[in-house]
C-alpha positions in Angstrom: 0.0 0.0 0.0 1.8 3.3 -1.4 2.7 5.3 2.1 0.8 8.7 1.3 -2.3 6.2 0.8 -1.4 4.9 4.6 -1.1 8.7 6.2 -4.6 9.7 4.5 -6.2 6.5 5.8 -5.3 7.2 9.2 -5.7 10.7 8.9 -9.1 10.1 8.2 -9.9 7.3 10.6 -8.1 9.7 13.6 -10.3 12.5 12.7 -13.8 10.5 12.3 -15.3 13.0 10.4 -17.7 11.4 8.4 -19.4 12.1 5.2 -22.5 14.5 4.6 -25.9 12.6 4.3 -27.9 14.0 1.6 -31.6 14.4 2.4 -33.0 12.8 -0.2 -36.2 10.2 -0.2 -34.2 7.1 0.7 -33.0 8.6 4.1 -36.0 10.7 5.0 -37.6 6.5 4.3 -35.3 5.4 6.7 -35.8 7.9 9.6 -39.3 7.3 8.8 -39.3 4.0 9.2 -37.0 4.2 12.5 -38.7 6.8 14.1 -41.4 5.9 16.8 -45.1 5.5 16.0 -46.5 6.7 19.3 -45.0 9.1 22.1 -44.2 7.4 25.5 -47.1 9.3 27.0 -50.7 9.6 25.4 -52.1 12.9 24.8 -55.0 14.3 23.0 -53.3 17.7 22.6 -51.7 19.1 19.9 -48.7 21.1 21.2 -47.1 23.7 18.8 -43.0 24.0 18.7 -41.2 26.4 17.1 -37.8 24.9 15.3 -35.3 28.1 15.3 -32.9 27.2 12.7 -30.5 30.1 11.5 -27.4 29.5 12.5 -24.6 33.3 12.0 -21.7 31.5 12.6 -20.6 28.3 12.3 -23.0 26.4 10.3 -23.9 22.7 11.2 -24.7 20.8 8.0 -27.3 18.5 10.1 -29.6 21.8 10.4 -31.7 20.4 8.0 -32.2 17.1 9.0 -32.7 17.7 12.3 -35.6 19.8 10.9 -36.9 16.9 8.5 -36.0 14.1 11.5 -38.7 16.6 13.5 -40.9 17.3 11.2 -41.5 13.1 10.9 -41.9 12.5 14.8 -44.2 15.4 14.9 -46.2 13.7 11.8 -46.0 9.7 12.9 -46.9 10.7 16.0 -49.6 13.2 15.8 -48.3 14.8 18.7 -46.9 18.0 17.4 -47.4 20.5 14.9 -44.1 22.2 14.3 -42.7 25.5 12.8 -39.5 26.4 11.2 -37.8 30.1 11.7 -34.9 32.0 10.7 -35.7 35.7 11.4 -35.6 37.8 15.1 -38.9 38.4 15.2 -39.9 34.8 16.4 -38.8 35.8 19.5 -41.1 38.7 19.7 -43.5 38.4 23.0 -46.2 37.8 20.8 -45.1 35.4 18.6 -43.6 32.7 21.1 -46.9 32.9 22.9 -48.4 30.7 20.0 -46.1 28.2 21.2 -45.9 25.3 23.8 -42.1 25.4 23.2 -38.8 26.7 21.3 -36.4 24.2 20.0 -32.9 25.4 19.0 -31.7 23.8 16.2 -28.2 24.5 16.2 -28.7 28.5 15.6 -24.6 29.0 17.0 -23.8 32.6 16.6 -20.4 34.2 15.3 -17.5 34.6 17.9 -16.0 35.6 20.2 -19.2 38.1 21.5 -21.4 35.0 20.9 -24.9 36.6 20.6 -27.5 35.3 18.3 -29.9 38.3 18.9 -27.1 41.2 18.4 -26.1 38.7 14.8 -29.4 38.8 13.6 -29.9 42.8 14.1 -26.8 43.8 12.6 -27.5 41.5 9.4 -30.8 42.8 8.9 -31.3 46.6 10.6 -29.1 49.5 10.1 -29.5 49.9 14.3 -26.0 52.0 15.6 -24.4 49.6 17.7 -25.7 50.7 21.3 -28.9 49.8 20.1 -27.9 46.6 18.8 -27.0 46.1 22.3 -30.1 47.0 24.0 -32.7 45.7 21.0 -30.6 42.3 21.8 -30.6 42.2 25.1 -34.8 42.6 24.8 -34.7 39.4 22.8 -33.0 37.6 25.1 -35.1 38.8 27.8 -37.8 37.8 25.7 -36.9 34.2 25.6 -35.7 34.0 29.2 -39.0 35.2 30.3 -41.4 33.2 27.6 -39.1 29.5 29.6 -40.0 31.2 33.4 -43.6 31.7 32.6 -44.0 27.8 31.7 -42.4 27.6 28.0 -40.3 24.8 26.9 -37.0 24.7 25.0 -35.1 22.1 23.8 -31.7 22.7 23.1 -29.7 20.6 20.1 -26.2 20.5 20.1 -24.9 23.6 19.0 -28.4 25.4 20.2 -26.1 25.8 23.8 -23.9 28.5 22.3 -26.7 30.8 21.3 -26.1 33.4 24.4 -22.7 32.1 25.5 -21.5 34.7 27.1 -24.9 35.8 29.2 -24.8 33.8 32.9 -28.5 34.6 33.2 -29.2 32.9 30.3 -26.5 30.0 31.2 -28.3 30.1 34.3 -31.5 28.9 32.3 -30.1 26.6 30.4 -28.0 24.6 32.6 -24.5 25.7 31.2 -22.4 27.5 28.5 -20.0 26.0 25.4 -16.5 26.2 26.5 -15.3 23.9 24.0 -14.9 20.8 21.9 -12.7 18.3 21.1 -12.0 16.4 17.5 -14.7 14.1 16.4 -14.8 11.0 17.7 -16.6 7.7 18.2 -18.1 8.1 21.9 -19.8 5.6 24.3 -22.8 7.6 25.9 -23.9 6.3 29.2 -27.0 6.2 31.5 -27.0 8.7 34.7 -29.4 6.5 36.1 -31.0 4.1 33.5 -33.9 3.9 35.9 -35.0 7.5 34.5 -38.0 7.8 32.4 -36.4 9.8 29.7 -33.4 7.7 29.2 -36.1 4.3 28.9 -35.6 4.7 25.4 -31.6 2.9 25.6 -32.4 -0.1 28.0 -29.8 0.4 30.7 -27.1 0.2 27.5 -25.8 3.8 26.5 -25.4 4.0 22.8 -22.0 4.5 20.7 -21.8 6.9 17.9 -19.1 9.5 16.1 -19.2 12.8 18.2 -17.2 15.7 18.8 -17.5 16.0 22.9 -18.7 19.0 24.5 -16.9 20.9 27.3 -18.8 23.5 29.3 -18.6 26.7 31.3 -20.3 29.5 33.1 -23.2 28.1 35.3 -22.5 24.2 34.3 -20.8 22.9 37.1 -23.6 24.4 39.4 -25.2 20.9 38.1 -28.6 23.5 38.3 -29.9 20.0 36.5 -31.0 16.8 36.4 -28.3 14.8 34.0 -29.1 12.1 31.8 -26.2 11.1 30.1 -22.4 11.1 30.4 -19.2 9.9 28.8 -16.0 9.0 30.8 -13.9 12.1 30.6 -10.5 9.5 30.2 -12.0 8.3 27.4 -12.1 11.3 25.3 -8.9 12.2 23.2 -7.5 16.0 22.4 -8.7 17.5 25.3 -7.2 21.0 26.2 -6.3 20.7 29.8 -7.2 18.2 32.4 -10.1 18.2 34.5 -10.9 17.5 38.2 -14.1 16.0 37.1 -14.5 11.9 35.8 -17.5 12.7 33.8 -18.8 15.4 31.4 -22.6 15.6 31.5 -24.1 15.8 27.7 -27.8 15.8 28.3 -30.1 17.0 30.8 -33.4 18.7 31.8 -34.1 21.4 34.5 -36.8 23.5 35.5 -36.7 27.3 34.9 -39.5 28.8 37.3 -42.3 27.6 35.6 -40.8 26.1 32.2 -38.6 22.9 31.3 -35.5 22.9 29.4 -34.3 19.6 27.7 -30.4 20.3 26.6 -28.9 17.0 23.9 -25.0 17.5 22.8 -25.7 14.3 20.8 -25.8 14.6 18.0 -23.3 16.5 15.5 -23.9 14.1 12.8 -27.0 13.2 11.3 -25.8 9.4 11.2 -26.5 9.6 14.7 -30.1 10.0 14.1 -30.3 6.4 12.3 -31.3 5.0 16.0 -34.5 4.1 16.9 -33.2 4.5 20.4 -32.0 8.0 19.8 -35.2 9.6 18.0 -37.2 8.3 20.6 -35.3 10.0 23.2 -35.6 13.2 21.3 -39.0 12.4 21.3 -39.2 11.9 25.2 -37.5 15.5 25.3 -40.2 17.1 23.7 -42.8 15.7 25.6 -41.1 16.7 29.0 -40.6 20.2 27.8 -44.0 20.8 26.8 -45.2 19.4 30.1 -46.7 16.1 29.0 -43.9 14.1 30.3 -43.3 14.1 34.0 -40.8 13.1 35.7 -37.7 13.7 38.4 -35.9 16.9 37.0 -34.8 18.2 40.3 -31.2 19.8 40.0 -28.5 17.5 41.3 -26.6 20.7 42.8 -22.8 20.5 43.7 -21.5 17.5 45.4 
């Protein structure tokens, strides 16, 4: 085998980046096929989600199949009637009333400031920068306010970086990005497989290509109830070390009167080919609309 064959081979298989899926009708078959028929609990109501999906910085190429992968839970179930948006004023008072809950679908902002609402003003207003600032800080508000009043919000991946730099809104959703390492193949595990929203995975984690998530601001307040882990000595190309065994990759919290469902899995829409993994995604939008009830009590600092 000619040696600049060798280096690529191992380049790639080192990196585990892994090939784009195109949507076309033979996956959007599959995902149909493996997604569940029924939601885990019966309910006769509708519940309307918005899926917020414009991304100003980095860009994640599963953006669009996390929004077809949602669009056929919501339809084989019945459950949900969903929503796509790209623009600001989705977060309007007004508008996220109509709504049982906001899903953010990877919308990551530029860096290093971090702020999806100030992103989306200066590409689409001709507001001076101070009121950038303030009109952006409204929006946030906004959101904070629509989650404490009852609202849910499910968070996907990238979805965490979206105010990364506010603690209030860190506060709310359990933690900030600090940062990730390279892609990966990861072995996910059960916080306690006795959990109602971790049912879907029978007490045996999954396995899949990731790029692990480290995280900052109010995350190791453990303000949460975690769901899943991975073995921090497990994970290759970290920064620095850490005092702690585990990083927590999903969990759900109250906030006031609302639920937020936070999922690092999944970066690559291969990921979604689980049965086990859309019905957990599923799970996570019953429990942040309210229909789902279960033990989301914050685990607080040891």
């Amino acid at each position: 085998m000619p040696l600049l064959f060798m280096l690529l081979l191992s380049t790639n298989l080192w990196s585990q980046n892994l090939e784009l899926v195109e949507i076309d009708q033979v996956w959007l078959s599959k995902i149909e096929k493996l997604a569940p028929e029924k939601t885990s609990v019966k309910t006769t109501k509708i519940r309307k989600l918005l899926i917020f999906s414009k991304a100003t910085g980095f860009y994640h190429w599963t953006i669009p199949h996390n929004i077809e992968m949602l669009k056929i839970l919501a339809k084989k179930t019945g459950a949900f009637e969903v929503h796509v948006g790209f623009d600001i004023a989705q977060f309007n008072k007004k508008n996220l009333k109509k709504y049982d809950a906001v899903i953010l679908n990877n919308p990551n902002p530029a860096g290093p400031e971090r702020d999806l609402f100030s992103d989306l003003l200066m590409a689409n207003t001709s507001f001076s920068e101070q009121q950038v600032k303030t009109e952006a800080a409204i929006y946030e508000k906004n959101l904070i306010n629509y989650v404490s009043k009852g609202g849910g919000l499910m968070i996907i991946h990238g979805g965490i970086v979206v105010q990364n730099n506010s603690m209030e809104f860190s506060k709310m959703t359990g933690g900030s990005f600090d940062y990730h390492t390279k892609q990966q193949e990861i072995n996910v595990k059960e916080v306690d497989v006795n959990h109602p929203m971790v049912k879907a995975f029978n007490g045996k984690g999954f396995t899949h290509v990731d790029e692990p998530y480290f995280f900052k601001n109010a995350y190791l307040n453990y303000n949460f109830r975690p769901l899943l882990y991975v073995e921090v000595d497990k994970v290759e190309g970290m920064k620095e070390a850490v005092d702690e065994k585990i990083i927590y990759v999903s969990w759900i919290k109250r906030h006031d009167k609302g639920r937020v469902f936070f999922s690092s899995p999944s970066h690559n829409a291969q990921s979604m080919e689980n049965t086990e993994l859309l019905q957990f995604f599923l799970d996570g939008m019953q429990y942040v609309v309210g229909d789902l009830k279960c033990d989301d009590s914050p685990i607080g600092k040891n």
